[in-house]
N, C-alpha and C positions, 0 to 999 in steps of 0.2 A: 848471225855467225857464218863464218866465210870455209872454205874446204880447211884452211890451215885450223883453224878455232875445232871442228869435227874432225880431225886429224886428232889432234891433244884430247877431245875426249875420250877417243878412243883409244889412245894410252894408258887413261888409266883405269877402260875396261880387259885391257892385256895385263895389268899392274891384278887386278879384280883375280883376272885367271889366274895367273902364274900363282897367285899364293895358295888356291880353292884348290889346285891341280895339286901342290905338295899334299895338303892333307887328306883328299881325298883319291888319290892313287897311290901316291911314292909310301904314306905310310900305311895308307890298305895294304899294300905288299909285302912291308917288313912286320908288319903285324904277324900276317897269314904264313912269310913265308922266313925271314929271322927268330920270330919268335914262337913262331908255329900257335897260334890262337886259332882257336874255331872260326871262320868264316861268317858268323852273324856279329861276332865282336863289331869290326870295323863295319861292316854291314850296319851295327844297330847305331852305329856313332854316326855314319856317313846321314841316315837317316832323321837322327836325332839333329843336323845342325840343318835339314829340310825346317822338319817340325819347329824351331826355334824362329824361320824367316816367317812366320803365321802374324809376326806382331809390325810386319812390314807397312801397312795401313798406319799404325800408331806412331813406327818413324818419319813416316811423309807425313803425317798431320805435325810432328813438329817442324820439320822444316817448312810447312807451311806456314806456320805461328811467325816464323823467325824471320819469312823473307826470303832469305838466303839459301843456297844449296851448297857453297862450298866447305862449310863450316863440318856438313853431316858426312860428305862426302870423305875427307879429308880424318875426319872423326873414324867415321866407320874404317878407313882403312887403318889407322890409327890400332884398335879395336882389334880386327881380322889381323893383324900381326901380330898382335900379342894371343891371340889365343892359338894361332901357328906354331910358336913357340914353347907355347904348354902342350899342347897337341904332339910336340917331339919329345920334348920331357918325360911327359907322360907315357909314353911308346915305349922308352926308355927302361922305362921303370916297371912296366910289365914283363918282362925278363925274370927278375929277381922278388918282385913283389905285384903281384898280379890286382890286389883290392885296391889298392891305395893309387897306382897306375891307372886305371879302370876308373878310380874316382876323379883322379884330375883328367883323364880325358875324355870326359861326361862334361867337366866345366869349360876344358880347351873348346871340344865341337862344339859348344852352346855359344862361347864369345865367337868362332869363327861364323857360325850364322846371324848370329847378331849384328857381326861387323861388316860381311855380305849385306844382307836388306837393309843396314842405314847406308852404306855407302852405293849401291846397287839403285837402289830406289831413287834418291837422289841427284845422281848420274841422269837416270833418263830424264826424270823429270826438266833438267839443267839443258838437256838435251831437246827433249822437245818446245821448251819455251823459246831457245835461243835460234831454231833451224826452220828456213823457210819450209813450207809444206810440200815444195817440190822438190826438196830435197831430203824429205825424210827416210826415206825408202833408200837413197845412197847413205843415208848417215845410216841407218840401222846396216846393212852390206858393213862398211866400213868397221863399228865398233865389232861385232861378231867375229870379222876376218882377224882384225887384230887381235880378239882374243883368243881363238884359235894358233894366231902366231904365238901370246904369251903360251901356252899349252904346251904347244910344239918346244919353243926356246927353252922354257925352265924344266921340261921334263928332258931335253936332251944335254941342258948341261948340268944339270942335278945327278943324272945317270949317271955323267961322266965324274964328278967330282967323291961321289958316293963310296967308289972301288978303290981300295979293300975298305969292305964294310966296318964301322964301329961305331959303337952309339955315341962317342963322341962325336968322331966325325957327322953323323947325322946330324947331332944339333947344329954343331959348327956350318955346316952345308945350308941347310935351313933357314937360320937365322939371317946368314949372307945374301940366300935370298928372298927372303921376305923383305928385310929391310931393303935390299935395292928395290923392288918394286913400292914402297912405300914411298922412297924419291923421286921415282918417275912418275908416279900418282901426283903428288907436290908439286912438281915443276911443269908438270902440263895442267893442273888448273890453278898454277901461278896468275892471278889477276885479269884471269880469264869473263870473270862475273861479274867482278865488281863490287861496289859497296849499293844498299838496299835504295834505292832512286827515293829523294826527297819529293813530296808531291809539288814542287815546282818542273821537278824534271822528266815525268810523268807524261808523255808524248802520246800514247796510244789509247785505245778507247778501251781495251781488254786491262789495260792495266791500273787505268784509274775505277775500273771495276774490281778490281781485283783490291786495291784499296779501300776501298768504300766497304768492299765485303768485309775487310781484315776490322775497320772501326767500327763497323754494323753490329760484328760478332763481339769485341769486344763492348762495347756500352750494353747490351745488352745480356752479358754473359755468358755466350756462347758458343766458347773458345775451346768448350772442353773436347776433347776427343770423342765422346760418346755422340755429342749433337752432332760433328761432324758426319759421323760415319750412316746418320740415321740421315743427314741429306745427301749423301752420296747413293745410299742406296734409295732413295726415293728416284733416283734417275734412271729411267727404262732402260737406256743406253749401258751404264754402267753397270744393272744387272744382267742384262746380257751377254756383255762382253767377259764378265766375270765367268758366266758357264759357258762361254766360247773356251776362253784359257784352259779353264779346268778340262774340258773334257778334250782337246786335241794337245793338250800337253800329257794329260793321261794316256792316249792313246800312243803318243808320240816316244814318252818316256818308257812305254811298254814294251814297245819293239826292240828296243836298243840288246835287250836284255836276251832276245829273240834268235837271230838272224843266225849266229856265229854255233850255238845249239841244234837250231833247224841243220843247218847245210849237211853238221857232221851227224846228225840221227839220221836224213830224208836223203841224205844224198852222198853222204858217205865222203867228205870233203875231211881231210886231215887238217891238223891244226894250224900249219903253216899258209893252206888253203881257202881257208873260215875266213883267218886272218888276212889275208888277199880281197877276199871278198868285202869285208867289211870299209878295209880302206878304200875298193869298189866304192861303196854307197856314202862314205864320206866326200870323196871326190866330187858324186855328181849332186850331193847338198852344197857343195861350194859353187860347181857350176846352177846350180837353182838361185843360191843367194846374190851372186853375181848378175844373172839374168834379170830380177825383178830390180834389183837393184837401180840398172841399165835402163831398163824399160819405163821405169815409173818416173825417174829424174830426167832421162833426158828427152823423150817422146810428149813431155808438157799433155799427158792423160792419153795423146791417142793411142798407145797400145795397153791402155786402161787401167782403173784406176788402183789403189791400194787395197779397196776392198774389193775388189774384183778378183784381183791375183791371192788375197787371203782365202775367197769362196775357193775359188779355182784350184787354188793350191793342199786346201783340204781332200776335195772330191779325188782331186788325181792320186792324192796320198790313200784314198778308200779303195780307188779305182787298181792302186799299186797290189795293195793288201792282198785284195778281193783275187788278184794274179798268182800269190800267192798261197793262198788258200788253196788254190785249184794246183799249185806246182805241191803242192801233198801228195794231190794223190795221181799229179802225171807224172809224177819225177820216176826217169832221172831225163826223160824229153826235157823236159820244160827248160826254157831259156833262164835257168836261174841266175846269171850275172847280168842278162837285160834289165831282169826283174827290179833286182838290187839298186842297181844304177838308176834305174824308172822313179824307185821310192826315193831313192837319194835326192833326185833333182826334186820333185816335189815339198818334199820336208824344208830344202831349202828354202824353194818357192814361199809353201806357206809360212815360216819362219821369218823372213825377215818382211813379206807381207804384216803376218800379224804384229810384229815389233813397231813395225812404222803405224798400222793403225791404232795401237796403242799409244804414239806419242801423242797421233791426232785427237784422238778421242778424251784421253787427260786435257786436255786442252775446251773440251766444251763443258757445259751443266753451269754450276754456279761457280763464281771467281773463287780463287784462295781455297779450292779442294783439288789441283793437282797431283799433290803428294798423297793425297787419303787414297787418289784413285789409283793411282800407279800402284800404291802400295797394297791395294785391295788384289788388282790383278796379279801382282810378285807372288801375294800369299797363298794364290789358288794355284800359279803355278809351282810353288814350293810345293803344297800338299798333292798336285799331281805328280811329281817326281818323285817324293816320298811312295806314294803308292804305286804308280805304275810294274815299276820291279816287279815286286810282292804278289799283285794281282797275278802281275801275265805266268809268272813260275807258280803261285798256286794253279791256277786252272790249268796247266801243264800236267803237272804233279795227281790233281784229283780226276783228271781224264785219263790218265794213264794207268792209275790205280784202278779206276773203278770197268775202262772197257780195253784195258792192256794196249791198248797201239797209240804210240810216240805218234804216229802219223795225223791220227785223227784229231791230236791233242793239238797238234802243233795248227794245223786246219781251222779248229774252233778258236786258238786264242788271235790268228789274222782275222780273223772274221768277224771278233768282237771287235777288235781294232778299228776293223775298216766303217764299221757302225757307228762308232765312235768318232770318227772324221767327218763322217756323213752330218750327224745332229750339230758337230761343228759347226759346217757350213751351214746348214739352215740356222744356225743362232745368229754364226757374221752376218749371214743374207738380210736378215731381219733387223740388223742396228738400224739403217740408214732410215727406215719407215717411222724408226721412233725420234728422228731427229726433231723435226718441229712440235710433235706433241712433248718429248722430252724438256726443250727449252723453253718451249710454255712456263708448264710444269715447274721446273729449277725456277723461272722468274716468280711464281706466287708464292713458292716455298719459298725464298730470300727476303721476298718484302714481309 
C-alpha cells in the first residue's frame, strides 16, 4: 500500500474520531451543563463504552475467520453511528424523563464501543498487513494526525451549528454528522482490499501461511474464539506487549486528567492559563509524533528503530513526570511550561512508536491471529483509559484527605505515573529477546 492507500485509511480513522468526539465531549457538556446531571452520569457512560471495547479480541478473531477487514470496518462504523444517534436521543430525553434517558444511553454507549473496537481493530489490522515496515511509523504519524484533524473539524463545526441550543437541533446536528463521516469512512476504503486472494493468487510465503493456518483450524475444529485466544496468549511476545499497552496507556490516560488541576492548585494558573498550557503539551505531542514519524521512515533504522523510540519514548515520558513531581514542590521556580511541553513531545514519541510496534508485532506468532492480537492490545488499552481517570483523582483525593496538601497529592500521583512508564519500558525492552524463542514456540503450538 502506497502513501495515497495510508492517506484513505487514515480517513476513516478521522471518520472514527469525529463521531467518538460528539459523544464523548459535545454531549458530556450538554448533559452536565444543559441538563445540569451530576458529572459521573456522562462520566459513567464515557466509561462504560471503554468497558464494552474488552470484547475487541473477539471482533478481530472474527475478522480473522472471514479473511477480510473491510466488511468489520465498514460494519463497525455502520454500528457507531447508530448508537451516536441513540446516544443524542437519549440526552434528549434526560431533560423530561431522566430513567428511561439514562436507560437508552446505557444501550447508545454500549453500541458506540462496540462499533469503535470492530471498526478500530480492524483498521489497523488492514493497516498493518497492507504497509511496508518502513513505513509503519509514517502510517501510525498519519492516521493519529488525521484523527486529531477529525476532533478538531467536527468539534468546530458542530459548535457552530449547535447555537441556539435545542434538542432538536442537537439531534439534527448530530445525525448530519455522524452520517457524513460514515461516507467518508466508505469511499476511502472503497476497494481499497479487495476480495479474499483465491489460493492461486497467493504470492507470498506469510500468506500461504496464513491459509494453511485458516484450513488447519478449520479441519480440525479450531476456529472457535476460545482456542484462538489460548494460542495468542501462549506467545511471550504478545504477553508482553499486552502489559506494555496496559501499563503506559494507564499512566498515559492518567495524566491527561492531571495537568490543567495541578497548574491551578501548585501554581496558581487561571483557567484561561491551565488551558494555554494544555494546548502547550498537545502541541509538542504533535511535534513527538511527527518526529518519530520522520525518523523511523525516512533514516531506513539509522536514527533507530521502532522499538527503540517506544523504550525511549516511555523513559523520557517517566523522565518528564519525575520533573514534575519535583515542580510540587519547587513551584512557582520551576520551568512549568518546559515541563509540559518536555511530556508532550514524549507522549507523542512514545505513542506513535508504540502504534507502529503494534502493527509490527500483529504481524508475527502464528498465521490467521492478527486480529485476536490487535484486539487483545485495544482491550487493554480500553480498560487502561477506563481506569486511568479514576485512579489518578482517587489517589489525589485520599492524599489530600488523609495529609491535607494538594501538593504532595499532586507529587505522589507524577510519581506513580512516571513508575509506570518506567516498567513500560522494561516490558517493550524485553519483546525483541523473545522473538526467536516466541516463534519457536507459535510453530510447535500450530503443528
Amino acid at each position: 500500500m502506497g502513501w495515497c492507500g495510508i492517506f484513505r485509511l487514515g480517513l476513516v480513522q478521522a471518520a472514527l474520531g469525529a463521531v467518538v468526539v460528539l459523544v464523548t465531549s459535545t454531549l458530556n457538556r450538554v448533559m452536565n451543563v444543559e441538563y445540569m446531571l451530576p458529572a459521573v452520569v456522562p462520566g459513567g457512560l464515557v466509561a462504560l463504552h471503554y468497558a464494552v471495547q474488552m470484547i475487541r479480541p473477539r471482533l478481530g478473531h472474527g475478522s480473522d475467520i472471514g479473511g477480510r477487514r473491510t466488511p468489520w470496518i465498514l460494519g463497525g462504523m455502520g454500528v457507531l453511528v447508530v448508537g451516536s444517534l441513540v446516544c443524542a436521543f437519549a440526552t434528549t430525553w434526560m431533560g423530561d424523563h431522566r430513567v428511561a434517558g439514562l436507560a437508552a444511553a446505557v444501550v447508545g454507549y454500549a453500541l458506540v464501543g462496540l462499533g469503535v473496537g470492530a471498526a478500530g481493530t480492524s483498521l489497523l489490522v488492514l493497516l498493518a498487513q497492507r504497509v511496508d515496515a518502513r513505513r509503519r511509523a509514517a502510517a501510525a504519524t498519519i492516521m493519529w494526525i488525521l484523527m486529531i484533524f477529525g476532533f478538531a473539524v467536527t468539534s468546530g463545526v458542530v459548535g457552530h451549528f449547535l447555537d441556539p441550543f435545542s434538542a432538536d437541533r442537537l439531534i439534527r446536528v448530530i445525525a448530519a454528522a455522524a452520517g457524513a463521516a460514515f461516507l467518508v469512512a466508505f469511499a476511502a476504503v472503497w476497494k481499497i482490499e479487495g476480495a479474499a486472494p483465491a489460493p492461486s493468487q497467493v504470492r507470498t510465503m506469510a500468506e500461504r501461511a496464513t491459509m494453511a493456518q485458516r484450513a488447519s483450524m478449520s479441519d480440525r475444529g479450531q476456529s472457535s474464539f476460545a482456542a484462538a485466544m489460548r494460542q495468542v496468549w501462549r506467545e511471550p511476545e504478545a504477553r508482553a506487549f499486552t502489559v506494555f499497552v496496559f501499563l503506559s496507556m494507564l499512566a498515559y490516560s492518567a495524566q491527561e486528567l492531571m495537568l490543567e488541576p495541578f497548574a491551578g492548585v501548585v501554581f496558581g494558573y487561571s483557567p484561561g492559563e491551565s488551558t494555554q498550557l494544555s494546548g502547550l503539551g498537545h502541541g509538542g505531542a504533535f511535534l513527538g509524533m511527527v518526529t518519530v514519524g520522520l525518523a523511523c521512515s525516512l533514516s531506513r533504522g539509522r536514527l533507530g528503530s521502532i522499538r527503540t523510540w517506544t523504550v525511549g519514548g516511555c523513559l523520557a515520558s517517566a523522565a518528564a513526570l519525575l520533573g514534575l513531581a519535583a515542580a510540587d514542590l519547587l513551584a512557582p521556580a520551576w520551568p512549568l511550561r518546559s515541563s509540559v511541553v518536555a511530556l508532550g513531545v514524549a507522549n507523542g514519541a512514545f505513542t506513535i512508536a508504540a502504534i507502529g510496534s503494534m502493527m509490527e508485532l500483529s504481524q508475527r506468532g502464528a498465521p490467521g491471529r492478527a486480529g485476536v492480537r490487535m484486539g487483545l492490545w485495544g482491550a487493554a488499552q480500553a480498560v487502561a483509559f477506563a481506569l486511568g481517570g479514576l485512579v489518578s483523582t482517587a489517589i489525589v483525593d485520599l492524599v489530600r484527605y488523609w495529609l491535607g496538601s494538594p501538593t504532595l497529592a499532586f507529587a505522589i500521583v507524577f510519581f506513580v505515573e512516571a513508575a509506570m512508564f518506567g516498567m513500560a519500558a522494561v516490558c517493550a525492552a524485553q519483546i525483541d529477546s523473545f522473538k526467536n524463542r516466541g516463534t519457536a514456540a507459535t510453530t510447535v503450538v500450530s503443528l
